[in-house]
C-alpha positions in Angstrom: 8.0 -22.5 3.6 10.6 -20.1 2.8 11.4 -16.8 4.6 11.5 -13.3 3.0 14.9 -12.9 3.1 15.5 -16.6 0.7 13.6 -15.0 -1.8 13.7 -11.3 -1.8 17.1 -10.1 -2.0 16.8 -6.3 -2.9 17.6 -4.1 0.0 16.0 -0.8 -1.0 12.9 -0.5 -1.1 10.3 2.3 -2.2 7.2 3.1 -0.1 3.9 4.2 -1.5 1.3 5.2 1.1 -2.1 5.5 -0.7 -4.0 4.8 1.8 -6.0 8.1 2.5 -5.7 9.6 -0.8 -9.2 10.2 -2.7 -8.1 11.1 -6.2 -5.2 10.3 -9.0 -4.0 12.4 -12.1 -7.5 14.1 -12.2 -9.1 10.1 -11.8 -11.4 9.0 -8.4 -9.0 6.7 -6.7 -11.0 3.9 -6.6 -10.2 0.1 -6.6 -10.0 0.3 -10.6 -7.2 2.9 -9.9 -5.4 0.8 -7.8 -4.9 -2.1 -10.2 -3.4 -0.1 -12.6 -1.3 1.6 -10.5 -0.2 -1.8 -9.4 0.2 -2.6 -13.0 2.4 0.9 -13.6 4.7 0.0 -10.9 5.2 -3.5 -11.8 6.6 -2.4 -14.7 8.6 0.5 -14.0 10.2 -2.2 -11.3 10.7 -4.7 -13.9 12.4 -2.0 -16.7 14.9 -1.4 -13.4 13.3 2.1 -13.1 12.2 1.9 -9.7 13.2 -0.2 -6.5 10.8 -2.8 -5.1 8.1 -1.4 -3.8 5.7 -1.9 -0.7 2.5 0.5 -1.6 -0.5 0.3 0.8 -4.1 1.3 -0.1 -7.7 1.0 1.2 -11.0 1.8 0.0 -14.3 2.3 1.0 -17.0 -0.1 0.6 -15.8 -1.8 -2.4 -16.1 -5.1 -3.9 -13.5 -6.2 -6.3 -14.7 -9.2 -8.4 -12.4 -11.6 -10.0 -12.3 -12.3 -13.5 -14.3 -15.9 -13.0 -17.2 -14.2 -11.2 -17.7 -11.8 -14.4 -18.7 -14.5 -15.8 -21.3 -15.8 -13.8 -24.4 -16.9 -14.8 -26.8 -13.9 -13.4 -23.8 -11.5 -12.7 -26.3 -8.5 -13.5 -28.3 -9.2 -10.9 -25.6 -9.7 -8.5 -24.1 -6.7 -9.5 -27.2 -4.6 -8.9 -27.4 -6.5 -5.5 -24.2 -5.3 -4.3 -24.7 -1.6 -6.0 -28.0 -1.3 -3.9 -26.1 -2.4 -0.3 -23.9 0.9 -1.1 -20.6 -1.3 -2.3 -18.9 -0.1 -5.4 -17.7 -2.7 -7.9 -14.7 -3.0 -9.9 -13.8 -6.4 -12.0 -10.0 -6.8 -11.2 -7.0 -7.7 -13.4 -5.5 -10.2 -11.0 -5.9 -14.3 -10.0 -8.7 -15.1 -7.1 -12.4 -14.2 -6.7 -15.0 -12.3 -5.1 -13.1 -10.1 -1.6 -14.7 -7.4 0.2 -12.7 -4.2 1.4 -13.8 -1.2 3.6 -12.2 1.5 5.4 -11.2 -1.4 8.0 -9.1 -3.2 5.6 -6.0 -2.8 4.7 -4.5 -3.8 1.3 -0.3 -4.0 0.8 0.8 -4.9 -2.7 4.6 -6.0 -2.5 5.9 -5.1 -6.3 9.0 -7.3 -7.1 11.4 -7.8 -10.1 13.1 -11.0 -11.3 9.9 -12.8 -11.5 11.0 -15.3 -14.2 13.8 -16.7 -11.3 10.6 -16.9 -8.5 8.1 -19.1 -8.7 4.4 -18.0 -8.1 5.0 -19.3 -4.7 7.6 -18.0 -3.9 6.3 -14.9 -4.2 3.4 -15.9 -2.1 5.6 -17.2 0.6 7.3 -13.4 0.6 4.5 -11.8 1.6 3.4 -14.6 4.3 6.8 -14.3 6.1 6.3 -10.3 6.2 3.0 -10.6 7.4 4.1 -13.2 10.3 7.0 -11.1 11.3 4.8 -7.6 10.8 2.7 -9.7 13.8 5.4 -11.9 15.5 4.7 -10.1 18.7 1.4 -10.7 18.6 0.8 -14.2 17.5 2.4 -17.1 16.3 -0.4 -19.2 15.2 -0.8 -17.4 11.7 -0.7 -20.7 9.3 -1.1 -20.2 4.7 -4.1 -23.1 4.0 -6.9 -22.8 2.2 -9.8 -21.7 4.1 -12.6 -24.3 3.0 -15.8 -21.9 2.7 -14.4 -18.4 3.2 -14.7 -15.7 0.1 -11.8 -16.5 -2.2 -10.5 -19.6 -0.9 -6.9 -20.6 -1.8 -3.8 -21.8 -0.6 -2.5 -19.2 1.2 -5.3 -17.8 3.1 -4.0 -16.4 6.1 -5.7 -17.2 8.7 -5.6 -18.1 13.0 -7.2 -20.9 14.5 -8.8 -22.0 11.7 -10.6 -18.2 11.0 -9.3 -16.7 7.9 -8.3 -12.7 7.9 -6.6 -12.3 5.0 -5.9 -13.5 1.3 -3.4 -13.0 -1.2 -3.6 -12.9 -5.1 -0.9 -11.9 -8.0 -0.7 -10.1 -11.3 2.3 -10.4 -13.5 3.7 -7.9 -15.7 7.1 -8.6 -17.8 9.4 -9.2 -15.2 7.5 -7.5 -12.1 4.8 -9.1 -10.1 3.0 -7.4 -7.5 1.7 -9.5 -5.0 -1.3 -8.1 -3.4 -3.0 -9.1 0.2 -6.1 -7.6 1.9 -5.7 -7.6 5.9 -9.1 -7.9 7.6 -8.1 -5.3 10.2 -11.3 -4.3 12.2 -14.9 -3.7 12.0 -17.4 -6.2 11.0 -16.1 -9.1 9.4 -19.3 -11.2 9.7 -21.3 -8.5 7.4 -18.6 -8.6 4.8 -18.5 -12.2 4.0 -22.4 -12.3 4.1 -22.5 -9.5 1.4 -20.2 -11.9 -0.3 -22.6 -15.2 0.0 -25.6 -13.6 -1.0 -23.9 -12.3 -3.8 -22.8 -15.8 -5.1 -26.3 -16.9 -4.2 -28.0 -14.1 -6.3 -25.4 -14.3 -9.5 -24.7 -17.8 -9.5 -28.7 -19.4 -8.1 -28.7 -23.1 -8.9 -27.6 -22.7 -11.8 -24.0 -25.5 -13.1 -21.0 -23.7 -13.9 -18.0 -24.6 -15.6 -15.9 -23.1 -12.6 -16.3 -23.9 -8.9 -17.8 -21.2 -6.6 -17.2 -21.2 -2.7 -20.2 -21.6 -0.8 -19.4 -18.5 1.8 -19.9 -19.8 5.5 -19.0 -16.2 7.5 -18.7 -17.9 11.0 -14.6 -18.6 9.2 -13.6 -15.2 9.0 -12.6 -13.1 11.7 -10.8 -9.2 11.4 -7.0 -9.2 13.7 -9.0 -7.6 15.8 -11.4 -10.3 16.8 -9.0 -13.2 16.7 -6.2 -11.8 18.2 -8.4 -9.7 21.4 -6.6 -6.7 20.2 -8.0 -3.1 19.1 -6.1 -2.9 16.4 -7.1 -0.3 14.0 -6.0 0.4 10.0 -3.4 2.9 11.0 -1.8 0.4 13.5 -0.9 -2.2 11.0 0.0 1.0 8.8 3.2 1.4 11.5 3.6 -2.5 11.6 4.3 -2.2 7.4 6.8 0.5 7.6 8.2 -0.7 10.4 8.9 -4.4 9.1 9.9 -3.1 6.0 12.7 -0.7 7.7 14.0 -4.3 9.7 14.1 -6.0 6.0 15.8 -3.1 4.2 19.0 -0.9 4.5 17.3 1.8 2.5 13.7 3.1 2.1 12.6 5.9 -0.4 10.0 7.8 -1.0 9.3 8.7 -4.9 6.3 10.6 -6.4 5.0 9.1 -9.9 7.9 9.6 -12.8 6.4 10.6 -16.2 6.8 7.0 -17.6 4.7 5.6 -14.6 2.2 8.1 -15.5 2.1 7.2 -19.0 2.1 3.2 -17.5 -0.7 4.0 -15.6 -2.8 6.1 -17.8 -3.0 2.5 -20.4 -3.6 0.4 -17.7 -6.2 2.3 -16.2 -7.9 2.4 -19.6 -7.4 -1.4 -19.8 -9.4 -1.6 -16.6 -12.3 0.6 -17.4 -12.2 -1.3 -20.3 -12.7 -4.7 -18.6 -15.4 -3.1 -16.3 -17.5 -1.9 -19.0 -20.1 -4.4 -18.1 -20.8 -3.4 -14.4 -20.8 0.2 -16.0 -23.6 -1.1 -18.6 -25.4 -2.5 -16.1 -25.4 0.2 -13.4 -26.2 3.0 -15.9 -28.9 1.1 -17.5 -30.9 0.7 -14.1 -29.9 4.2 -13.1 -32.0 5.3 -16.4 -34.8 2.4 -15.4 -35.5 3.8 -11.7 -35.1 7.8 -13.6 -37.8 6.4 -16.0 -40.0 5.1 -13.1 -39.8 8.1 -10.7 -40.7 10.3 -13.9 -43.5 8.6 -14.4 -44.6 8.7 -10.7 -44.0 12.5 -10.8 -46.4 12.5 -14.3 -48.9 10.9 -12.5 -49.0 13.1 -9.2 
């Protein structure tokens, strides 16, 4: 597997901490935002407008769904399942499926030009080697395999001793990729992957599907936290970014949002309320249902 420094060879690097912020150009900085902020940046990096870019960003209670599970057979009904455990749900615009983030995740997306001299792995094996070194002097048992039975299994799960804590997908935009990883960081990763399980078991029932569907077991998932013995909390890790990305670069800058990215992100955020028009339609219409049903309750007292 290669190292960072084989594949990325820029040496400045921007750094976009969106971690704590709760709104966007007048929008709720939600999960939806995020993707098309990703998107923004992937492009203002590939016109040579901005350096690389490391952004990190977490969200409460979220699930982000992959394109695949949109399409699942009873979808509706999982959606509503998750809406009622208090998760928000967004359909993203990237590769993988089903992932579950809370305030005790933390999400990097790594935005790179010169994607059409990487390879997809490549790219992948970037963000692996930051992560090993961002935790070289914790562990060196971190290994990229596919996690048979964890939510969105693939071939660089990230995981120690066999217990995967985090996954890694990619969207690619002209000649900009951002690579994007969720770090299971603290707090209950047990309840998060059985959210995840019953939700495949809700959408999906016995039904056969074209596409192949993990059967979640949550006893393969563990937080840094649990695996390592370690309190580690969000903001830790949030020190362990910057300061990896400081020993990879010469130079690191920090940039607000020029007009163009604004413009970039203001179409791709429509694209993505766009593509999540169905979980809209579907919360909204039982939102009226239950309004219906407690009017009629309050007719009949």
């Amino acid at each position: 597997m290669k190292n960072w420094k084989e594949i990325i060879r820029q040496t400045t690097f921007r750094y976009v901490d969106h971690s704590n912020k709760h709104t966007f150009y007048d929008k709720p900085y939600t999960a939806l935002t995020s993707f098309a902020v990703d998107d923004a940046l992937a492009m203002s990096v590939s016109n040579g407008d901005s350096p690389p870019v490391m952004r990190l960003w977490v969200h409460p209670r979220t699930i982000v769904l992959g394109i695949p599970d949109a399409k699942l057979p009873y979808i509706e009904e999982g959606i509503l399942f998750l809406s009622d455990q208090g998760y928000h749900v967004v359909v993203r615009n990237s590769g993988g499926l089903a992932v579950a983030l809370d305030n005790g995740v933390l999400n990097l997306s790594l935005v790179i030009p010169g994607i059409h001299e990487l390879s997809i792995h490549d790219c992948y094996e970037a963000m692996v080697s930051f992560v090993q070194y961002m935790l070289r002097d914790l562990t060196s048992e971190i290994e990229a395999y596919e996690i048979v039975h964890s939510y969105c299994p693939g071939d660089y799960d990230l995981s120690i001793n066999g217990k995967k804590f985090a996954g890694i997908s990619q969207r690619r935009v002209k000649d900009g990729a951002a690579v994007q990883i969720y770090l299971d960081v603290e707090g209950n990763s047990y309840e998060r992957a059985s959210v995840i399980r019953n939700f495949y078991q809700i959408s999906k029932k016995d039904e056969e599907t074209k596409f192949t569907f993990p059967e979640v077991h949550p006893e393969v998932m563990g937080s840094l936290s649990e695996l390592l013995g370690v309190d580690l909390t969000v903001e830790d890790m949030k020190e362990r970014v910057l300061a990896s990305l400081t020993d990879f670069s010469e130079e690191i800058v920090v940039t607000d949002f020029s007009e163009a990215e604004q413009i970039g992100f203001e179409k791709r955020y429509g694209q993505m309320v766009k593509r999540n028009e169905n979980v809209a339609r579907v919360l909204e219409e039982a939102f009226i249902k239950n309004s219906d049903r407690s009017n009629v309750g309050e007719n009949r007292s």
